[in-house]
C-alpha positions as CSV (number, residue, x, y, z in Angstrom):
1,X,20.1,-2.9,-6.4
2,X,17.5,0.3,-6.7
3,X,17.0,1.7,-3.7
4,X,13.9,3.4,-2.0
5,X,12.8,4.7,0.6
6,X,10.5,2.5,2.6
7,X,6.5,4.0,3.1
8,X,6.9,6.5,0.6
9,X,7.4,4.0,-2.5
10,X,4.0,5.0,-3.5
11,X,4.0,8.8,-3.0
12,X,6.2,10.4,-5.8
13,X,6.4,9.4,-9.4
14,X,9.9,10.5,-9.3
15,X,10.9,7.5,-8.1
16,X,13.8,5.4,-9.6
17,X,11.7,2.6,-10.1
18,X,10.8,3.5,-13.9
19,X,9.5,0.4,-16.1
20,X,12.9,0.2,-17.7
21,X,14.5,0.1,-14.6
22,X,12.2,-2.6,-12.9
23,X,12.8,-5.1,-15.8
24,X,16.6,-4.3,-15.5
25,X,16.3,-5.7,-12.0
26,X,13.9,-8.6,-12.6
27,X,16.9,-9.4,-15.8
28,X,19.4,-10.0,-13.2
29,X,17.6,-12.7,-11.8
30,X,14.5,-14.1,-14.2
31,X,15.9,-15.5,-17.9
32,X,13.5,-14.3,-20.6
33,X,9.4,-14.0,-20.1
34,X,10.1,-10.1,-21.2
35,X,5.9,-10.2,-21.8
36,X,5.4,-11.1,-18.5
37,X,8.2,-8.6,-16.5
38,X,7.0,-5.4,-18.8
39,X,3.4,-6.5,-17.6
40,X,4.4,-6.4,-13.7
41,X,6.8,-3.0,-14.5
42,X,3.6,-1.4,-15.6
43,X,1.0,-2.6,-13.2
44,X,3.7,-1.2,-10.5
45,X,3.9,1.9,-12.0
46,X,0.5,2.6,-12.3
47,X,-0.4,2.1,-9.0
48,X,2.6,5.7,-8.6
49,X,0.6,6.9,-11.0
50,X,-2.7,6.3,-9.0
51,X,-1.6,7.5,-5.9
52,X,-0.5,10.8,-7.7
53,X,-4.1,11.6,-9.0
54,X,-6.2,13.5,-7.0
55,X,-8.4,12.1,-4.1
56,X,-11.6,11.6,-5.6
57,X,-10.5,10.2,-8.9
58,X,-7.8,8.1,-7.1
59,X,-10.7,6.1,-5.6
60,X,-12.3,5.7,-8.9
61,X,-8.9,4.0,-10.6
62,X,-8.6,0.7,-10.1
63,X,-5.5,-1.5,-10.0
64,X,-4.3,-3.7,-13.2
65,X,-4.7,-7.3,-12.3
66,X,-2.6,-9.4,-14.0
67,X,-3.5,-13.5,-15.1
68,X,0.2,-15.1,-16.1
69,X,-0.3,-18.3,-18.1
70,X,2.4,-20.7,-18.7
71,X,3.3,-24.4,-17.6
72,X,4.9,-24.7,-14.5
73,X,9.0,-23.6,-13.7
74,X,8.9,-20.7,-16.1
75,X,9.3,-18.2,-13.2
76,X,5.7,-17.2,-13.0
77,X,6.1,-17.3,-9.3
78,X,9.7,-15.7,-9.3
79,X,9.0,-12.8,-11.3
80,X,6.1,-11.8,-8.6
81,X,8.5,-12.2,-5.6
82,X,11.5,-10.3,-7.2
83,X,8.8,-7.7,-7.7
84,X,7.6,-7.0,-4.2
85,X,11.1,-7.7,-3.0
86,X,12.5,-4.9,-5.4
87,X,10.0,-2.4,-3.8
88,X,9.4,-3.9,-0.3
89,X,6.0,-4.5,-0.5
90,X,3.9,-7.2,1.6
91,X,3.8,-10.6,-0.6
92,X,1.7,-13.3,-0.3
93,X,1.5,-16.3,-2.6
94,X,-2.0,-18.5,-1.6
95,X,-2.7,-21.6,-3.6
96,X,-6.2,-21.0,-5.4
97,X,-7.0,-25.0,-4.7
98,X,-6.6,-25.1,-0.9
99,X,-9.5,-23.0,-0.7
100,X,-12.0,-25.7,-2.1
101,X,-11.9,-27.9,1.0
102,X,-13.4,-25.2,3.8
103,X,-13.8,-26.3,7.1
104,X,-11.3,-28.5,9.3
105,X,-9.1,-29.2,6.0
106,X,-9.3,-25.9,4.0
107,X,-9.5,-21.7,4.5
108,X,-11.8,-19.3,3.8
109,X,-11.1,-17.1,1.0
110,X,-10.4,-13.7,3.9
111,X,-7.4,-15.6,5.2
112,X,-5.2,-14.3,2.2
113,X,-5.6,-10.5,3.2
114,X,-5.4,-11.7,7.0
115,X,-2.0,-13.7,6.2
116,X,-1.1,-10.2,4.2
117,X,-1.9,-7.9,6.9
118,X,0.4,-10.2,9.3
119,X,3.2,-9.9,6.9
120,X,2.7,-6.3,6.5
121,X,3.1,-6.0,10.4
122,X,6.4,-7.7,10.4
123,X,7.4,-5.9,7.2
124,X,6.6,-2.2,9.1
125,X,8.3,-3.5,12.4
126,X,11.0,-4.7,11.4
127,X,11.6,-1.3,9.4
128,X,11.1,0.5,12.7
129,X,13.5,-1.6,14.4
130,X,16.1,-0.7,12.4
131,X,15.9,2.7,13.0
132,X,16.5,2.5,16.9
133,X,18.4,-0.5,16.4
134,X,21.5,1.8,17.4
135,X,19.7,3.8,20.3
136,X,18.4,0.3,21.3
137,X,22.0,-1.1,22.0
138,X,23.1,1.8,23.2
139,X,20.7,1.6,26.2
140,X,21.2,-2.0,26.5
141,X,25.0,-1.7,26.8
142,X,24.7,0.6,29.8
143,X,21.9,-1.8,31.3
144,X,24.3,-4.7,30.8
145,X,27.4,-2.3,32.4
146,X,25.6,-1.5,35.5
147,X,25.4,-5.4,36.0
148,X,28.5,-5.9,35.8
149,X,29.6,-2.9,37.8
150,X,26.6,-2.6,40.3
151,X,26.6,1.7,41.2
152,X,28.4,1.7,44.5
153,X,25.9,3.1,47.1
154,X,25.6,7.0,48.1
155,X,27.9,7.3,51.3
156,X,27.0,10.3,53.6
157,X,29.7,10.8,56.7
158,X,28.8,13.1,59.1
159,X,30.3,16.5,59.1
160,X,29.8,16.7,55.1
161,X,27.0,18.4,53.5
162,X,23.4,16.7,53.6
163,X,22.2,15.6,50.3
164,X,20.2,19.0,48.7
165,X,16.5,18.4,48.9
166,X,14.7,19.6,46.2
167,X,13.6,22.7,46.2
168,X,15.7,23.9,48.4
169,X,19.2,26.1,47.4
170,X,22.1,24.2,47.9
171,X,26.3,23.7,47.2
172,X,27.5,20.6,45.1
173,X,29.6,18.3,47.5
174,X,33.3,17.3,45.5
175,X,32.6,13.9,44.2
176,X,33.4,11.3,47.0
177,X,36.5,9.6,46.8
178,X,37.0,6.7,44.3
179,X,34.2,8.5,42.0
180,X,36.7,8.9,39.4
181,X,37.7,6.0,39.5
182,X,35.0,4.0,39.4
183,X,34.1,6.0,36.3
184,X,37.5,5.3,34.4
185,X,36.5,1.3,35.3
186,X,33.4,1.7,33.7
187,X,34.9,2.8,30.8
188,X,37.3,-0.2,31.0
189,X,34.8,-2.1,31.5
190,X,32.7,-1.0,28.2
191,X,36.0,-0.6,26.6
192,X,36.3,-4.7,27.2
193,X,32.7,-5.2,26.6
194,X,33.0,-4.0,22.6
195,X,36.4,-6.0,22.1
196,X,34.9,-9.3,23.6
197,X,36.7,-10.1,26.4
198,X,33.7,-10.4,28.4
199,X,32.0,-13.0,26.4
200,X,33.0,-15.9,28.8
201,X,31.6,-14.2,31.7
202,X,27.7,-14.5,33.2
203,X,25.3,-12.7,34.4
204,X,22.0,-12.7,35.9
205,X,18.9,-10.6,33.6
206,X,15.7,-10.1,33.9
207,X,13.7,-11.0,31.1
208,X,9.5,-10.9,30.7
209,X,8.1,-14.3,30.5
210,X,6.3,-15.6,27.7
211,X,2.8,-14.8,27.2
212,X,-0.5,-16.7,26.9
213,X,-2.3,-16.6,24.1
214,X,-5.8,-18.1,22.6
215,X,-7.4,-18.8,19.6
216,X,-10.2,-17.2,19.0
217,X,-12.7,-19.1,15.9
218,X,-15.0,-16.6,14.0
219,X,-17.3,-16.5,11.7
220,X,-15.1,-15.7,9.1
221,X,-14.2,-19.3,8.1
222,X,-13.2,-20.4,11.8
223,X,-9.6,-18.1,11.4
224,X,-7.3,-18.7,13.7
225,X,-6.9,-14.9,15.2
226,X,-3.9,-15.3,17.6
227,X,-5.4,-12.7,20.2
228,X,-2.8,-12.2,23.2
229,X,-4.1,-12.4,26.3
230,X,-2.3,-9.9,27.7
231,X,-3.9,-7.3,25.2
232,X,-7.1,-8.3,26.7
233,X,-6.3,-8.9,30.8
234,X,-2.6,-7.2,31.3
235,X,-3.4,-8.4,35.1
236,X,-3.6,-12.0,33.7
237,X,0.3,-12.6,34.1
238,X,1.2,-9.8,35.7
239,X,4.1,-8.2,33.8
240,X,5.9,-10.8,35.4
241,X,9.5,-11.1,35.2
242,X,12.0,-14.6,35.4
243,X,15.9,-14.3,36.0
244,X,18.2,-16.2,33.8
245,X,21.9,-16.6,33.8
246,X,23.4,-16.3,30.2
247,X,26.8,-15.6,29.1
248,X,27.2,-11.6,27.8
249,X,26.5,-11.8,24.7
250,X,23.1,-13.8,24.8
251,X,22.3,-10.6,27.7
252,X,23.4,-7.9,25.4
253,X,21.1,-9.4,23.0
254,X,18.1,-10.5,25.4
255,X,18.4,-6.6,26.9
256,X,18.8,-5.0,23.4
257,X,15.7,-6.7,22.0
258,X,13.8,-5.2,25.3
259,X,15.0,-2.1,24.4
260,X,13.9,-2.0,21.0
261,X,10.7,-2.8,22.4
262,X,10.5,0.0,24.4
263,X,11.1,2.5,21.5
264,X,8.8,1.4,18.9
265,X,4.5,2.4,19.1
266,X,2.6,-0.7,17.8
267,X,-0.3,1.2,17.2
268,X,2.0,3.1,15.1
269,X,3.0,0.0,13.4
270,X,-0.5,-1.5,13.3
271,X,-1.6,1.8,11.2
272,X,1.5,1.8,9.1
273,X,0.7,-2.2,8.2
274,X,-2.6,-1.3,7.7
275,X,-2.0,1.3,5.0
276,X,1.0,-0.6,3.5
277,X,-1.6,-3.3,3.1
278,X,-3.8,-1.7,1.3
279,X,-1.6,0.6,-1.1
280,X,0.9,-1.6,-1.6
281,X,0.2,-5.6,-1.2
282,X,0.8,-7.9,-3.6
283,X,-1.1,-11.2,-3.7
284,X,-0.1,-14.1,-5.8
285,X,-2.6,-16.8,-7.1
286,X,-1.2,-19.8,-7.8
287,X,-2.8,-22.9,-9.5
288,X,-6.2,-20.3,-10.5
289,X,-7.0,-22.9,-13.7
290,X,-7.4,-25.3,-10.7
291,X,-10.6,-23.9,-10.0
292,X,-12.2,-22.6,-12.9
293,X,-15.3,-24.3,-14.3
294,X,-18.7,-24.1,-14.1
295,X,-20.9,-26.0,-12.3
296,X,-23.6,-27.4,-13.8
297,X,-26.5,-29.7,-12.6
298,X,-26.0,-28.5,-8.9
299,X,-23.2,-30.8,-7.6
300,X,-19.8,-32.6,-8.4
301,X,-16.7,-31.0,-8.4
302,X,-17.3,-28.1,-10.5
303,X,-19.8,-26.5,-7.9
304,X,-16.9,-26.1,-5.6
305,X,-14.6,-25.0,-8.1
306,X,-17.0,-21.9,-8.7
307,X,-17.7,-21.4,-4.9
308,X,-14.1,-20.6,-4.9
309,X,-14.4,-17.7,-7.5
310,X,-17.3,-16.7,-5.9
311,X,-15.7,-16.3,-2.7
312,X,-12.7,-14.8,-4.6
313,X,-14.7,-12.0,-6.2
314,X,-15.5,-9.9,-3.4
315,X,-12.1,-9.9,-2.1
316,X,-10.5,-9.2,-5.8
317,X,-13.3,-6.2,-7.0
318,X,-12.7,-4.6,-3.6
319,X,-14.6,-5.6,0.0
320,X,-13.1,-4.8,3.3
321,X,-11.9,-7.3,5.8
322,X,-11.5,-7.3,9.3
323,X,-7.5,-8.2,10.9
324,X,-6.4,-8.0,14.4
325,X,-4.5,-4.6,12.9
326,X,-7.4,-3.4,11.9
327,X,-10.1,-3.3,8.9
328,X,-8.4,-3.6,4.8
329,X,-9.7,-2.7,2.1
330,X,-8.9,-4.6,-0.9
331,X,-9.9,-2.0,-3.6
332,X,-6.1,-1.1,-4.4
333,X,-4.2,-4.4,-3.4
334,X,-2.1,-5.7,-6.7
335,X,-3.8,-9.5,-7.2
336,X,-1.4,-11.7,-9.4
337,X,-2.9,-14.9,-10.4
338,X,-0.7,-17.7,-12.9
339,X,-1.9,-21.1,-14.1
340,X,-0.7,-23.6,-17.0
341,X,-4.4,-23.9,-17.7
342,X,-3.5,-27.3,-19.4
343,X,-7.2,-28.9,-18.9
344,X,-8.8,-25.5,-19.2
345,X,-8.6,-22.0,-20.3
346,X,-9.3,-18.4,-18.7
347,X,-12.6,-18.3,-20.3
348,X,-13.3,-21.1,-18.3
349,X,-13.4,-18.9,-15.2
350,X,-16.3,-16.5,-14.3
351,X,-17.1,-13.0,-16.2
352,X,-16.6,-11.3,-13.3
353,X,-13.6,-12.5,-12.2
354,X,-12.5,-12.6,-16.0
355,X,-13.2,-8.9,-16.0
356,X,-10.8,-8.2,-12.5
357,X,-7.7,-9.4,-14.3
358,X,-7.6,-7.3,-17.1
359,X,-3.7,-7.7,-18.4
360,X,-3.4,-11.4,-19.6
361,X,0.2,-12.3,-20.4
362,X,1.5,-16.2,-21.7
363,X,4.7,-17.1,-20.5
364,X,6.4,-19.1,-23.1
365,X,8.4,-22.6,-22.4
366,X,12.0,-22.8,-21.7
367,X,13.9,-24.1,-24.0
368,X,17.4,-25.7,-23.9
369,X,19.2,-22.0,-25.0
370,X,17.4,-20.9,-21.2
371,X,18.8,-23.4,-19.0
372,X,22.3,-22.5,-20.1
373,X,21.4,-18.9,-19.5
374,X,19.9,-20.1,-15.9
375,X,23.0,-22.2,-15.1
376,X,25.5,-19.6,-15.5
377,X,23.9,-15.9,-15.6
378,X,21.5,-14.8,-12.7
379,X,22.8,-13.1,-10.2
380,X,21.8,-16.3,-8.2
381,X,22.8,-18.5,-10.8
382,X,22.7,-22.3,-9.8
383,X,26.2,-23.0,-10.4
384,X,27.2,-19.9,-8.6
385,X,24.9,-21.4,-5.6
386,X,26.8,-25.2,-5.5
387,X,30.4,-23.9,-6.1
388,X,29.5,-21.8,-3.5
389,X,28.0,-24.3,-0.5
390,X,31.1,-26.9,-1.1
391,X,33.5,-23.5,-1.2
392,X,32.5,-23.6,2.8
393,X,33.7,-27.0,2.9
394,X,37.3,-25.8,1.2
395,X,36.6,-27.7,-2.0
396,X,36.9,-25.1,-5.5
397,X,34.6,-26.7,-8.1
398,X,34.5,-25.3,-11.2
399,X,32.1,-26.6,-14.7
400,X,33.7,-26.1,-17.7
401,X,31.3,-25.0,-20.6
402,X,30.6,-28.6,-22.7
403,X,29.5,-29.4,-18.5
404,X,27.2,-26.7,-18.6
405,X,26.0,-27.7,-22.3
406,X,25.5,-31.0,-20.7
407,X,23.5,-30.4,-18.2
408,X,21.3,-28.0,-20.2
409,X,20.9,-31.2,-23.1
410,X,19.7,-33.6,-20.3
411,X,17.1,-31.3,-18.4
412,X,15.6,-30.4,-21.7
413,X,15.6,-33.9,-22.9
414,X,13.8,-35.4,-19.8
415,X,11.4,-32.6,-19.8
416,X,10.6,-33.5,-23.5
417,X,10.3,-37.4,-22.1
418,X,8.9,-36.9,-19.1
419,X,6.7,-34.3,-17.1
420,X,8.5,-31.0,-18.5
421,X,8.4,-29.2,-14.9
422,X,10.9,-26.1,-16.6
423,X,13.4,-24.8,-14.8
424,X,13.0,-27.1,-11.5
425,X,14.9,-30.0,-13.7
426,X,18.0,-28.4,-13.3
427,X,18.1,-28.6,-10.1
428,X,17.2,-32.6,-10.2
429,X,20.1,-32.8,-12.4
430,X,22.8,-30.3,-11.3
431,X,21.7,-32.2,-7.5
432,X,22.3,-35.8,-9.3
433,X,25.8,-34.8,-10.8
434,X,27.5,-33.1,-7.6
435,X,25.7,-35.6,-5.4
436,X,29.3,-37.6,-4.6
437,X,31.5,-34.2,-4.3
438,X,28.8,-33.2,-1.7
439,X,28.4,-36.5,0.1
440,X,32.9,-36.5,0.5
441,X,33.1,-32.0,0.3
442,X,34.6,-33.3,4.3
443,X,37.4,-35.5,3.7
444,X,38.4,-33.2,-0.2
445,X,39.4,-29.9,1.7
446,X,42.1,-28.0,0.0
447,X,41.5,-29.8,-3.5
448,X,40.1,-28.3,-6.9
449,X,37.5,-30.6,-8.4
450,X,36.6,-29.8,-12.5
451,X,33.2,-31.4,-13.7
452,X,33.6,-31.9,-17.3
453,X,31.2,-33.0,-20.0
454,X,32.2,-36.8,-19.3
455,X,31.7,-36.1,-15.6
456,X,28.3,-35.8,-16.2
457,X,27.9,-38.4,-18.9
458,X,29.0,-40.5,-16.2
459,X,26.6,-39.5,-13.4
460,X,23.5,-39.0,-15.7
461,X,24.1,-41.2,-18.7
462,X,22.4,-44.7,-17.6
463,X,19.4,-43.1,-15.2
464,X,18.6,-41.0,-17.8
465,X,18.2,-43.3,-20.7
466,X,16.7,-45.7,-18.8
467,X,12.9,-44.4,-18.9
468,X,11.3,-46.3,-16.0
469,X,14.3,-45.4,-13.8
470,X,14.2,-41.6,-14.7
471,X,10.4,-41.2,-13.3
472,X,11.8,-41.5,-9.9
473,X,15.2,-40.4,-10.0
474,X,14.8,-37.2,-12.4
């Protein structure tokens, strides 16, 4: 896996992730579409490119919108994930249709970059989090100490020094007796703590409690905003406190979590999200054929269809909308949009929008050659996953390669028959076929299990040929 360093993606063009090296990555995981990854590698690397350029001209460059069309299960929305997974960038995939029913049912068109801005936050956070993850548990492993070894109180006997008062010269008393001692337990203590031989024992913590929280409708579509009330009346609840009694473990990780509070600046955060947002979000389309057409004659379905690309325009050429981390502009976000465009075609859709997704790329069908490659190569290849969840259950299953061939004859076959949904088949199949080795993985510990070419004859062989029965099964 490439590594980067998170923030500063976007801020040197010496940065590992070359095109070359960005459909190296999306190889180990994506079989074929090489049209479709070389059009996300560039479209990443222009935006380094962009950010390199000089102020005023970098406001004057904008992004390369891509429109991916192909039929559905061809990886249109995997290679988009792997991509801002690869460089850690806020993804969102919205459904293009869900916005034609606004109101109670459907969302305005601004909820994407909201739902972006949100995911953002948690990206930034969760970054900061790690870095005082260890200063965090530090702090919280003292905290948990002192409760279970309370600090013995300061004893004062007369004849001994008084305690100095500040401010005023004074001698250092010798520790009192039993000071060293209590320190040496303390070190037992954490020295127990670390190898778990506390874990059966309680304790009593302090945690906050929950906080209230509203929604707030808007104008902008009725958006649920999520406002906390405690950002808005801290007095409301009162910073108050409950005590639970949880075993050490649960406390080490309720105190270490407070900690980690403590040492992270959400403003700081809320800036951070804000700018990853903008320089760096991704969002993914889905289903855009769904709503282009034009309308004509001022009503039927069409009319909403085009309400939704009007609504989409603003957002896609560059407008600024309003979070609860603050105000994002949209000018330099990476939009994605994909389609089969079976009943329609891009043209369909308006000039403007046409004009916003410059880079058009066709993502070709899989064939039967591509669900071998699926079944066996990826890093997260399927039979890799289900030899892997009944491993867990002590059963070794292996597929030898005329199993493999099979299952790649029967996917493509039904696909040709049926509704050809690509590579989503396979898994209807390959679930079929190890559906009895799953169901009894309990009671076949220790054994090795080897699923042939009649295996799955056997287990495919009559539902498949049998048309009607195939619609619902496969």
């Amino acid at each position: 896996m490439i590594t980067t360093e998170p923030g500063s993606l976007y801020n040197r063009l010496n940065d590992p992730l070359t095109p070359k090296k960005i459909v190296e990555e999306l190889d180990k995981y994506i079989i074929g579409q090489a049209a479709a990854k070389r059009a996300v590698a560039v479209a990443l690397r222009n935006r380094l490119r962009q950010q390199a350029l000089e102020a005023v001209l970098r406001e004057e460059v904008a992004p390369k919108n891509i429109i991916m069309i192909g039929p559905t299960g061809v990886g249109k929305t995997e290679i988009a994930r792997r991509l801002a997974k690869l460089t850690a960038s806020p993804f969102l995939k919205v459904e293009a249709s869900k916005f034609t029913e606004v109101g109670y049912v459907g969302r305005d068109v601004e909820s994407m970059i909201r739902d972006l801005a949100e995911i953002a936050f948690n990206l930034v956070r969760a970054e900061k989090i790690a870095s005082v993850q260890e200063k965090a548990k530090a702090a919280a492993e003292e905290r948990l100490l002192d409760l279970l070894i309370p600090p013995a109180p300061p004893s004062y006997r007369p004849g001994e020094p008084a305690p100095a008062v500040p401010g005023e010269p004074s001698w250092a008393p010798p520790p009192p007796p039993g000071a060293a001692s209590a320190a040496t337990s303390r070190e037992k203590m954490r020295e127990w703590l670390r190898a778990g031989k506390l874990n059966d024992r309680s304790v009593e913590v302090e945690v906050p409690e929950g906080g209230a929280s509203m929604r707030l409708f808007t104008q902008q579509g009725m958006e649920e905003m999520g406002i906390n009330l405690q950002d808005i009346m801290p007095g409301l609840m009162g910073g108050r406190r409950k005590t639970r009694k949880v075993k050490v473990p649960e406390a080490l990780d309720l105190l270490g979590r407070e900690e980690e509070e403590k040492l992270i600046d959400k403003d700081e955060i809320s800036r951070e999200a804000v700018e990853r947002a903008e320089t760096a979000g991704i969002v993914f389309i889905d289903e855009i054929d769904k709503v282009a057409g034009k309308g004509h004659g001022g009503q039927g379905p069409d009319v909403s269809r085009e309400g939704v690309q009007r609504d989409l325009l603003p957002i896609v050429e560059g407008s600024r909308v309003s979070t609860r981390y603050g105000l994002i502009r949209t000018d330099h976000i990476l939009f994605i949009a994909a389609g089969a465009f079976h009943m329609t075609k891009p043209s369909d859709l308006l000039p403007e929008l046409q004009g916003r997704f410059p880079i058009r790329v066709e993502l070709t069908p899989l064939k039967r050659e591509d669900f071998v490659r699926i079944l066996k190569e990826p890093q997260n290849a399927l039979i890799l996953q289900y030899t892997s969840l009944l491993a867990t259950e002590g059963v070794e299953v292996t597929f030898s390669e005329d199993a493999v061939a099979a299952l790649a004859d029967y996917a493509a076959d039904i696909n040709d028959r049926l509704e050809n949904i690509g590579a989503r088949r396979l898994h209807t199949v390959l679930e079929k076929v190890v559906e009895e080795i799953s169901f009894n993985a309990p009671d076949l510990a220790g054994t090795r299990v080897t699923i042939d070419r009649t295996y799955v004859d056997r287990c495919l062989k009559d539902i498949a040929g049998d048309q009607d029965l195939s619609k619902y099964i496969l």
